[in-house]
C-alpha positions in Angstrom: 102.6 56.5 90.1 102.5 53.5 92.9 102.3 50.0 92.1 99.2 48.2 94.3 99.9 46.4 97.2 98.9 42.2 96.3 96.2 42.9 98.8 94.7 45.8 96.9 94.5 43.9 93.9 90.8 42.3 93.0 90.7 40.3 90.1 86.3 40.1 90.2 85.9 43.5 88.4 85.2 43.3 84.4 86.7 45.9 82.2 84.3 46.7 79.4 84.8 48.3 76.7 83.4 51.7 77.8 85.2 51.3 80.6 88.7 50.7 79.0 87.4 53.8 76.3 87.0 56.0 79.8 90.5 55.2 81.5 92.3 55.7 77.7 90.2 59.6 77.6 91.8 60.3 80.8 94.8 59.2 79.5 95.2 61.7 76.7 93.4 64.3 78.8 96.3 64.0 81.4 98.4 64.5 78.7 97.1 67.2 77.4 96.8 68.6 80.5 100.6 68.2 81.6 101.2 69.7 77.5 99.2 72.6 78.1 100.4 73.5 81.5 104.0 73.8 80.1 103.2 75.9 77.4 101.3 78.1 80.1 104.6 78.4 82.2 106.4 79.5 78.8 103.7 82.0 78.4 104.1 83.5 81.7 107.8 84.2 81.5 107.6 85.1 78.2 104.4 87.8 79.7 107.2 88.6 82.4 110.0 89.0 80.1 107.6 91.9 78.2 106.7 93.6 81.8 110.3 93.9 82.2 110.4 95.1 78.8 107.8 97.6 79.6 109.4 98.9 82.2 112.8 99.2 80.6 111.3 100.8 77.3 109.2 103.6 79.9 112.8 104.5 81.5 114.7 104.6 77.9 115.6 107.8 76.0 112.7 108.3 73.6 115.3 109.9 70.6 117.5 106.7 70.6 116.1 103.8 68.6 115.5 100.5 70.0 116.4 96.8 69.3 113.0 94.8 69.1 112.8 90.9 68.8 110.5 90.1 65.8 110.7 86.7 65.6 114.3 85.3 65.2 115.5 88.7 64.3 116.5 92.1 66.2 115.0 95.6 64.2 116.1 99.0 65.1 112.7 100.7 65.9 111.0 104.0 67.3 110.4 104.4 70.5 107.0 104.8 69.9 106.4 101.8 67.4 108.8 99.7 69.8 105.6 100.8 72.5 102.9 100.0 70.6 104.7 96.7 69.1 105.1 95.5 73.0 101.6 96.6 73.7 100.6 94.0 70.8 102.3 91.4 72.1 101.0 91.7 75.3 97.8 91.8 74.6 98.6 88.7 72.4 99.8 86.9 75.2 97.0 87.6 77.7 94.5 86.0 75.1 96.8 82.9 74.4 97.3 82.4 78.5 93.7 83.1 78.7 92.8 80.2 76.0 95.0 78.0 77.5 93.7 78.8 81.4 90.2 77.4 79.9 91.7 74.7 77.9 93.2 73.5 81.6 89.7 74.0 83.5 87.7 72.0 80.7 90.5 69.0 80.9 90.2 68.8 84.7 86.7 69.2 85.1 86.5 66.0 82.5 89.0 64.3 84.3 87.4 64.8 87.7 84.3 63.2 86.0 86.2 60.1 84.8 87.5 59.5 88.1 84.3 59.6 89.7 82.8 56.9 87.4 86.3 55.0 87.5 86.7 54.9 90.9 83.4 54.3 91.3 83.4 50.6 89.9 87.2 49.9 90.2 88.0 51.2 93.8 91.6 50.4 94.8 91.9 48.2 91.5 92.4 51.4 89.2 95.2 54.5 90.4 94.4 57.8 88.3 96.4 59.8 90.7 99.8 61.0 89.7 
């Protein structure tokens, strides 16, 4: 964020209520927005961590039993229930980065239409930008 120059500054625009209940929703939309676009990133490379996966499980011997993650723990599995366990997850994980893809598109479309109305009566006076 940039401070205003003194001659951006005007001091003749009143902040109502509605308007000071508009600049606090983009507030906590921006901040919802930066929350849910980290958790997104965690989603991805947890999504590329189980591709790898994938690929390594596909190349493993199918007799030997495999160390799968559940939760905090490691458990010797099948091959085959190791497969199926990763095919659950990422089928879990598309749906959660999905969610959260929308989640981001409904904050920014409501924060695109706070900054019209903002900007609209507070010009230079008001900085939404980043």
């Amino acid at each position: 964020m940039r401070m205003l120059a003194q001659e951006e500054e005007t001091d003749d625009v009143e902040v109502t209520w509605e308007d000071q209940q508009r600049i606090n929703n983009f507030s906590k939309l921006n901040t919802r927005l930066r929350a849910i676009e980290e958790k997104l990133g965690n989603l991805k490379e947890e999504k590329e961590a189980l591709d790898d996966l994938s690929t390594e499980l596909e190349l493993a011997d199918e007799d030997e039993p495999v160390l799968y993650k559940i939760g905090e723990s490691f458990f010797k599995l099948s091959h085959s229930s190791a497969m199926k366990r990763l095919e659950s997850d990422q089928e879990s994980i598309v749906s959660q980065i999905s969610a959260l893809a929308s989640s981001t598109e409904e904050c920014e479309a409501t924060m695109k239409e706070l900054k019209v109305v903002l900007y609209a009566k507070f010009g230079k006076a008001i900085n939404l930008d980043e």
